[in-house]
N, C-alpha and C positions, 0 to 999 in steps of 0.2 A: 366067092362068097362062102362062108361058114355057116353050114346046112343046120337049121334047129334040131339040135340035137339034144334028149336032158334038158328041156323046155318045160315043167310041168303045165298044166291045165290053167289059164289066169282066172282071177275074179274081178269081175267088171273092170277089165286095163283099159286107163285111159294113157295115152304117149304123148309124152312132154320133150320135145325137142328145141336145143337151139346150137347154133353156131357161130364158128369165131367167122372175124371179118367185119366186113361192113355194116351187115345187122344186129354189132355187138358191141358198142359204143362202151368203153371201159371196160370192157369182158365180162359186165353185167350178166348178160343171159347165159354165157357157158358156164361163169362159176357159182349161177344156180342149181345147174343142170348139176354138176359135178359137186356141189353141198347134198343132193338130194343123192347123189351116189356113194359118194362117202358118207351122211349120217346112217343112211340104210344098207348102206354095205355092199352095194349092187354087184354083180359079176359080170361081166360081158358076155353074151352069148352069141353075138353075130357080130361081123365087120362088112362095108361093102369094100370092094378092090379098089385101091388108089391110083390104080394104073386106068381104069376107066372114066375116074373124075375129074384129077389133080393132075394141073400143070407143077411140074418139081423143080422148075425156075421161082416159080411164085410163092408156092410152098412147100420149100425143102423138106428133105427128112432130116432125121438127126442122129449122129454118132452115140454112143455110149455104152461103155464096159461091164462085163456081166460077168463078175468071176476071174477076169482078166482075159475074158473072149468078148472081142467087138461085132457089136450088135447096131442093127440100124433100125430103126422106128422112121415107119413109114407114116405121111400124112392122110388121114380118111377120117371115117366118121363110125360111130360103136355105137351097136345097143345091146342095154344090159335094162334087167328087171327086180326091181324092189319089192317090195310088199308092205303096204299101209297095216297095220295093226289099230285095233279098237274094238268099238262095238261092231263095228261094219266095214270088216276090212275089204281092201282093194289092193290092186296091183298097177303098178306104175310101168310104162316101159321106157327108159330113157334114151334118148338119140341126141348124143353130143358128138360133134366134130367140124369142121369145116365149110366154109361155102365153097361150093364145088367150084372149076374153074371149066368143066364144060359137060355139055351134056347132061343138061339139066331135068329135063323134061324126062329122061332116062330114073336120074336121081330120083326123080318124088315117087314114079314109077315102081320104083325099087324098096322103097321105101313103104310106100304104100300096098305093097305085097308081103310085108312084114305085117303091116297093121291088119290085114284082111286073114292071114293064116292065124294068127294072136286072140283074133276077135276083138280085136281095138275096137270101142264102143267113139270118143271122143279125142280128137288131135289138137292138143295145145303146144304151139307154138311162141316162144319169147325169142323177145328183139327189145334192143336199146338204142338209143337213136340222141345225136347232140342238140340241145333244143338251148332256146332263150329262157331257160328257169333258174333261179338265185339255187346255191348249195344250202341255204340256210331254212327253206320253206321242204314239208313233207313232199316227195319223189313224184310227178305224175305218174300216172299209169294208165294208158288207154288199153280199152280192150275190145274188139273189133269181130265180125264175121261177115263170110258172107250166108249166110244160113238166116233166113225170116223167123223162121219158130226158134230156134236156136237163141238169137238174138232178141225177142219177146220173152223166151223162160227163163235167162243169164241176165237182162238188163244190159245187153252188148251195142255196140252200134254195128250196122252193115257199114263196109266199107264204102267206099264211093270214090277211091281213089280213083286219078289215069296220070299216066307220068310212070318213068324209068321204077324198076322194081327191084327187090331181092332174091333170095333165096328162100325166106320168110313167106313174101308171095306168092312167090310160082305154087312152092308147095302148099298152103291154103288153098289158091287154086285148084293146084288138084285133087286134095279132098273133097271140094265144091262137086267135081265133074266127076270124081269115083262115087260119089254118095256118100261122104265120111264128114260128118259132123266139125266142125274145125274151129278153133278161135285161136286168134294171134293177143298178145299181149305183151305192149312198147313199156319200156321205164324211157324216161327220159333224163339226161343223164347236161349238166351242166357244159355247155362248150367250151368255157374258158377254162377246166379242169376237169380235162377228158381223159388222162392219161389214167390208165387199169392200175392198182386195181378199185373199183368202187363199191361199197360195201353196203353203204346206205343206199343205193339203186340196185344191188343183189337182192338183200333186205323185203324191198317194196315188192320185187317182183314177186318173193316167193309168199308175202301176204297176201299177197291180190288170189295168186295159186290158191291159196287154203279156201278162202270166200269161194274160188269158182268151183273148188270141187271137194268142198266141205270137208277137209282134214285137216290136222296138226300135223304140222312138220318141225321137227327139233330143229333151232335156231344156234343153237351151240353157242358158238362164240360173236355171231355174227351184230349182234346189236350192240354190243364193247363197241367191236372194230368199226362198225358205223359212225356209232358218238366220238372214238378217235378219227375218222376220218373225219369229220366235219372241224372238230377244234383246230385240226392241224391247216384244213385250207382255211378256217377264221384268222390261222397266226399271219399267213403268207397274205392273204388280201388286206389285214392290216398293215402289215409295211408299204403298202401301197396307195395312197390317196386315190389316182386316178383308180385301180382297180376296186375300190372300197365303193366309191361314189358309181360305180358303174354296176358291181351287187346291189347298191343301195336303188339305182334304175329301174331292176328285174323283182327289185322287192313289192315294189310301188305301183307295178304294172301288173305284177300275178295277182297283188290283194285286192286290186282296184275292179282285175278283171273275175277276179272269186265272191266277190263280196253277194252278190245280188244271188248266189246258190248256196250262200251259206245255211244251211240246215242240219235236222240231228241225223240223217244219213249215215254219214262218216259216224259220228259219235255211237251210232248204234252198232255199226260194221265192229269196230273196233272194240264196244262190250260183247258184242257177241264171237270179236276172236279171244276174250279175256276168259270169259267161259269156256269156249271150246279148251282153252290151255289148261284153264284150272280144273275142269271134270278131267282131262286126259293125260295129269299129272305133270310135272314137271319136265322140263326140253328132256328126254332123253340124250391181130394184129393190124393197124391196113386203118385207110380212111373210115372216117363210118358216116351213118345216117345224120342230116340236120333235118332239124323238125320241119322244113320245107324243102325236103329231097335234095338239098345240094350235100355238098361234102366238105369236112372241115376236119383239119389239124389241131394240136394241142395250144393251150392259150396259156396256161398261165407257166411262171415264170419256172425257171430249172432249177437257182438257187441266186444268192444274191447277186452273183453279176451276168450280164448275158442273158437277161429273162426277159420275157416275151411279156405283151399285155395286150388283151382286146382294146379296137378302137373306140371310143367314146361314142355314142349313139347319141341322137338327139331324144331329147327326153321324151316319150309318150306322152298324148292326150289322155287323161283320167277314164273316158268312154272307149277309145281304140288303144291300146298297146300296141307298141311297134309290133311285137312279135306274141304270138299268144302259146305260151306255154302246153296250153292243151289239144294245140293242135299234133296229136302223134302222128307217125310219118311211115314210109316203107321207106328204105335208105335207095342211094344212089352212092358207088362205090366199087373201089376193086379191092376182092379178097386177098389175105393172108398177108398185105404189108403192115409194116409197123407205123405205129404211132410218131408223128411228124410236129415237131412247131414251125409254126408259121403264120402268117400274118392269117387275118379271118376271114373266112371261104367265103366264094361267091354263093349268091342264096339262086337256087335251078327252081322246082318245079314245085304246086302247093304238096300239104302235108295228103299222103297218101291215107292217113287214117283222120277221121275227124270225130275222134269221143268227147264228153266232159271226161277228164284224167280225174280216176278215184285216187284220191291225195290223203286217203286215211291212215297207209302204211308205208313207216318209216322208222330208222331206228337213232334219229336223231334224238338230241332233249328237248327239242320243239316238238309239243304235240299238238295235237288235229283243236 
């Protein structure tokens, strides 16, 4: 491990960490993590050893020339540190890389010896997970702890999951049982066009981020690429009847099962991330999680021949939807494979998270 070295002193660091894998349903959560290190420029300043995590059958390293000297990049996991600017600034510490593939309880361990030398005050963790939600409706996002007072001052749900877990969890857990403050926060991310990258469920996640720990974060380019990603799966579900009529299913079932919370909530979340923007000037691989812990492959099609299409479902009852979107989950899954089509996964165990999903942020032209 690479000893903090040229670490300055932080200001109120809260660590936001996510990983590829199974709890990263379209690479949502990494290429959060890694927008908030490219807008603020983060450096690396620790790595943990890949030799004590990572199986390198599962997740290879990879080749690449440096000068015309060959170089290998090993698979693990990096933290680097930002720094929020404003009235009241803060320090971010981010932890992006991989679900480990053993020796886990070491991992969080490890990890958690970083937050504790830092003075990490709060551990926020993202995950994405494949759920029953239409691409066309704002991104769920649950947000979960197991902390009581935590959960009473954040508006969070305690979890109450049981059933197969992540890496997401174990380490929430162990924040639990070192005394570290911790929330997880799931986007939920369409099954039927689950392949990475997803821009509009990056998006969401790093809204939700701003709300929980009251900053602006420069969105760069990201809300374009949202609005193009949604037109382009509106083109590919329109060639398709049977896939049109089956968005049109999860349409009918999320509004039916929203309607009765429809309040100014959202509508306020969202003016007062309007404000925060405008007083703080202008923006400067592997299975994964289904919203009821089983695991599931890519669904929609590859290009016009040889594509794939989710099965027809019977239609929900207007009072129960087959599938409720807002139930977030802790995945069930193995790290570091790629993204697969195939017919639609078996459904395993209930959703390990159980929030209302805050639905206010998104970067579609659908809004709240």
């Amino acid at each position: 491990m690479i000893e903090l070295e040229g670490v300055p002193e932080l200001i109120d660091p809260v660590m936001v960490a996510a990983f590829e894998g199974w709890n990263d349903a379209g690479d949502a959560a990494s290429t959060a993590v890694a927008h908030l290190e490219r807008e603020w420029k983060g450096e690396v300043f620790a790595a943990l050893d890949a030799e004590d995590y990572y199986d390198f059958q599962v997740n290879r390293p990879t080749v690449f020339m440096d000068g015309g000297v060959r170089k290998i990049t090993w698979p693990t996991t990096r933290l680097s540190v930002v720094r929020v600017g404003g009235d009241k600034p803060r320090d971010l510490v981010l932890v992006r890389g991989i679900e480990p593939s053993m020796r886990w309880r070491s991992f969080c361990n490890e990890l958690l010896g970083f937050a504790h030398e830092l003075g990490v005050e709060l551990v926020v963790v993202l995950g994405a997970l494949l759920g029953d939600t239409p691409h066309t409706r704002p991104v769920p996002i649950s947000g979960t702890t197991s902390d009581a007072d935590l959960a009473r001052r954040m508006d969070l749900e305690e979890t109450k999951y049981e059933g197969p877990t992540g890496i997401v969890g174990v380490l929430q857990e162990a924040c639990t049982h070192a005394g570290v403050p911790a929330v997880s926060l799931w986007a939920a991310v369409p099954h039927y066009v689950s392949q990475p990258p997803n821009p509009k469920a990056t998006l969401a996640l790093l809204n939700r981020l701003e709300d929980l720990l009251d900053i602006r974060i420069p969105l760069g380019e990201l809300p374009e690429d949202a609005r193009a990603w949604q037109v382009g799966v509106d083109q590919l579900a329109a060639e398709d009847s049977e896939v049109a009529e089956y968005v049109q299913t999860l349409e009918e079932a999320r509004d039916t099962a929203e309607l009765p919370e429809a309040s100014g909530e959202a509508i306020a979340r969202e003016f007062e991330r309007y404000l925060r923007r405008r007083d703080g000037g202008g923006p400067t691989a592997g299975g994964h999680a289904t919203a009821d812990g089983g695991d599931a492959g890519s669904y929609l099609r590859e290009g016009p021949g040889g594509r794939t299409r989710p099965p027809m479902p019977s239609r929900p009852e207007p009072e129960q939807p087959e599938a409720d979107p807002r139930a977030g989950t802790e995945p069930k899954g193995d790290a570091g494979s790629g993204p697969e089509t195939g017919p639609r996964a078996r459904r395993e165990p209930r959703p390990e998270t159980d929030p209302a999903p805050d639905d206010d942020s998104d970067g579609s032209s659908d809004e709240d």
